[in-house]
Structures are given as structure tokens and as C-alpha cells.
C-alpha positions in Angstrom: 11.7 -4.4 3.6 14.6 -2.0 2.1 14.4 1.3 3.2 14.1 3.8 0.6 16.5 6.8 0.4 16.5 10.3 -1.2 18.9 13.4 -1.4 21.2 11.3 1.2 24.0 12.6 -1.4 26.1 13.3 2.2 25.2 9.8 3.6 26.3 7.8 0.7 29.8 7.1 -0.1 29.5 8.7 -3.8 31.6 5.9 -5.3 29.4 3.3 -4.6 26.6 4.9 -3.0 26.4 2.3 -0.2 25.1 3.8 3.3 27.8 4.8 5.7 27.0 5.0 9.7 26.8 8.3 10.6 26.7 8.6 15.0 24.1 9.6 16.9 25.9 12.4 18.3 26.3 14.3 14.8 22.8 13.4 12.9 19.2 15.2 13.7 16.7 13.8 12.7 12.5 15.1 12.0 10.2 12.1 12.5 6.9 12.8 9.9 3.5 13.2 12.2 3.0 9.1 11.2 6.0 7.9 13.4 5.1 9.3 16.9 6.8 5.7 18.8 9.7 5.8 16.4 10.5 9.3 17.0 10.4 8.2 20.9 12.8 5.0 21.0 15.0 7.2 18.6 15.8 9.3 21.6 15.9 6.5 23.5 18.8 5.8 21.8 20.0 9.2 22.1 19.2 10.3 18.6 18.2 14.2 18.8 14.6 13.8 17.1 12.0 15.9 16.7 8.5 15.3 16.2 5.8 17.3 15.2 3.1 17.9 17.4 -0.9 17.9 16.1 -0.9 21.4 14.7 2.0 21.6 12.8 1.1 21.3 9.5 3.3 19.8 6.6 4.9 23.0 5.4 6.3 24.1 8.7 7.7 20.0 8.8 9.8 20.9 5.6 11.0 24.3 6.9 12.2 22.9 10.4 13.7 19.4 8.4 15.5 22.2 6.0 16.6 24.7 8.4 18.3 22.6 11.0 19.7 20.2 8.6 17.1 17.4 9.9 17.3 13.9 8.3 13.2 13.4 7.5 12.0 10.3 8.4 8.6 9.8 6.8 5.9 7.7 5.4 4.1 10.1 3.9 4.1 9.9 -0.4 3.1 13.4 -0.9 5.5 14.8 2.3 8.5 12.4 0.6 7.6 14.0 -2.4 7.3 17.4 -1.3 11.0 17.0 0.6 12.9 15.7 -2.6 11.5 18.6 -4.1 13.3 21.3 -1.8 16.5 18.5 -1.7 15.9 17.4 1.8 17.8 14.1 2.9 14.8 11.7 3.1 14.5 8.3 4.6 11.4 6.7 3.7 9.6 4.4 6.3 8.3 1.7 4.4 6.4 -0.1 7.7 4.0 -0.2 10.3 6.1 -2.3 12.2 7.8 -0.5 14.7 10.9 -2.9 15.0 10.9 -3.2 11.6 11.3 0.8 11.6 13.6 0.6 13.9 16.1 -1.8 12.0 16.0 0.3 9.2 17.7 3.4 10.3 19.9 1.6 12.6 20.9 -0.2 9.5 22.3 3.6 8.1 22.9 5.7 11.7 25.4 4.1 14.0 24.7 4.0 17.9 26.6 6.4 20.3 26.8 3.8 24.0 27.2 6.8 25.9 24.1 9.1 24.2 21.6 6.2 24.8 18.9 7.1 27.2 20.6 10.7 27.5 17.4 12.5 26.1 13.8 13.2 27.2 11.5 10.7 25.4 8.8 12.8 25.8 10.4 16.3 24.3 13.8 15.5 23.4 15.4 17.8 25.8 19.4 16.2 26.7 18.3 15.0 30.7 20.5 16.7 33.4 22.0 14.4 36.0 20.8 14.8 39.6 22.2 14.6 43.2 20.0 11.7 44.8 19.2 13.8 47.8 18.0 16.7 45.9 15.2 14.3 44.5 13.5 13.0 47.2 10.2 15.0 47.2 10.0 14.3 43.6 10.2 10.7 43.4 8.1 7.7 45.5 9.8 6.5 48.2 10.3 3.0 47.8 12.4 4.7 43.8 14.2 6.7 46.3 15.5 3.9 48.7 16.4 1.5 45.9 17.7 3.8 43.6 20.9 5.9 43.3 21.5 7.6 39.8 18.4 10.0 38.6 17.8 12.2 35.8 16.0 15.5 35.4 13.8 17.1 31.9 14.4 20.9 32.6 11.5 21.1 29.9 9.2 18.8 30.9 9.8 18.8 34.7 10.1 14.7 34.6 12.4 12.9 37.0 14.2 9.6 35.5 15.9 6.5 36.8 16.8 2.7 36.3 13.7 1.0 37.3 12.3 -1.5 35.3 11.5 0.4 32.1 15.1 1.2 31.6 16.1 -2.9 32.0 13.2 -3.1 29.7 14.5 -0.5 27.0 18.0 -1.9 27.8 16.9 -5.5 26.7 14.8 -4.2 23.4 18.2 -1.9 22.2 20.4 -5.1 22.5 18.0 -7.4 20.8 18.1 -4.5 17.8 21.4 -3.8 17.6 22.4 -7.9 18.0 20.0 -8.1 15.1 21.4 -5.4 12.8 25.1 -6.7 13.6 24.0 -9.7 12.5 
């Protein structure tokens, strides 16, 4: 499916009005309350995106996206509606699919190398890089013997590292950006 864009006046070349890639380390983006596991491999790839949580209403969505310059990403008519109306750059989500969601804003925001897996997934917070021995407590011991580089949420008090979820997020972000370069 073709992703359907609003307001993106400052995404488009104005010429043509074909996408340009903007990086990761530049764009903010505000995932609608519809696209919880987009909003998390977006920060995977290092994209600072928030994401509403259950009591934020609709309203308070379009004040954040407007005040902080937020791309929305949405699938919600009325909220798509609703953000063209106040002139917010809008990128509808036309699926379910989540690597089909995927695919479409890599197709428009380009991919930083260095910014992937540089944020929280959980609140977005930019992870701090630990000394291995300051970890120990916090981690199991066999992660500690096999492991050398960790991260740290200040947020969320969550300790990161390259186990086997990162060589299976590694995998999935290849297979999408091989497909989008194709």
C-alpha cells in the first residue's frame, strides 16, 4: 500500500513533491495510540518517538505533535483529520501489518547506523553506556560473563546488551532496509 501524506510541505521537494529522506537524528516523530509496536522498532532504529500512553486523550496527542514539531504517525481518520486541520505534518498508516508499517516510513526517513538501538524501547529515553563492572548486580550472571558492552535507561532503570534479541532486531532492520533499497 502507498502511504498517504499531509502538511509534509517541509518533507517534499516543492518542485516535484517527491519524498526526500530526512535522518533519524533530525525528525521526531508522535506515534497515534493505534501504533504502540511501530512506535517501539521506531526507536529501535533510533528514531526519537513518542507514544501516547492510555490516558492521553486525542487533544493533548495534537498539542504535543504541534509543539515539538512531531511528525504524527496515525491511523486514525478523525485524528488525521483533526491534525490537517491545525497543519500538522501527517503520515497516514494505511496497515495492520507491522512490516508493512515499517516499510513505509523508511521509504520517507532515512536510517542513522550509529542512532540504531541508541534509545529505550520502552520510553524513548537516549540509553547511557555502562562500565561492565559497574553492572554486575544488575544483570544475570551467565549476561555478565559472556557479555562486554551494556546499556543503561536512566528513566526506566533497564539494563541493555547484545544477547539474542539484539542479533534478532539486527537481522529484522537489515531484512527492512535490504527491502526498501531494493
Amino acid at each position: 500500500m502507498t502511504p498517504k501524506y499531509e502538511n509534509l510541505g517541509n518533507f517534499f521537494d516543492t518542485k516535484d513533491k517527491t519524498p526526500c529522506l530526512l535522518s533519524c537524528i533530525t525528525m521526531k516523530l508522535l506515534c497515534d495510540h493505534m501504533l504502540g509496536s511501530l512506535a517501539k522498532w521506531l526507536r529501535i532504529f533510533g528514531f526519537d518517538t513518542l507514544y501516547p500512553d492510555a490516558t492521553t486523550n486525542d487533544d493533548e496527542v495534537l498539542h504535543v505533535a504541534k509543539a515539538e514539531k512531531r511528525l504524527l504517525l496515525s491511523r486514525d481518520k478523525e485524528l488525521i483529520l483533526r491534525g490537517k486541520k491545525v497543519k500538522l505534518d501527517v503520515l497516514e498508516i494505511q496497515t495492520t501489518d507491522l512490516d508493512e508499517q515499517l516499510a513505509e516510513v523508511l521509504t520517507h526517513i532515512q536510517i542513522d547506523s550509529t542512532q540504531v538501538l541508541t534509545r529505550c524501547t520502552l520510553c524513548n529515553t537516549p540509553l547511557i553506556s555502562v562500565e561492565k563492572k559497574a553492572i554486575k548486580t544488575h544483570v544475570p550472571p551467565k549476561v555478565f560473563e559472556t557479555r562486554d558492552q551494556f546499556w543503561y535507561c536512566s528513566v526506566c532503570n533497564k539494563y541493555y546488551w547484545m544477547g539474542t534479541h539484539y542479533e534478532n532486531m539486527i537481522e529484522k532492520i537489515n531484512e527492512l532496509t535490504n527491502k526498501n533499497n531494493q
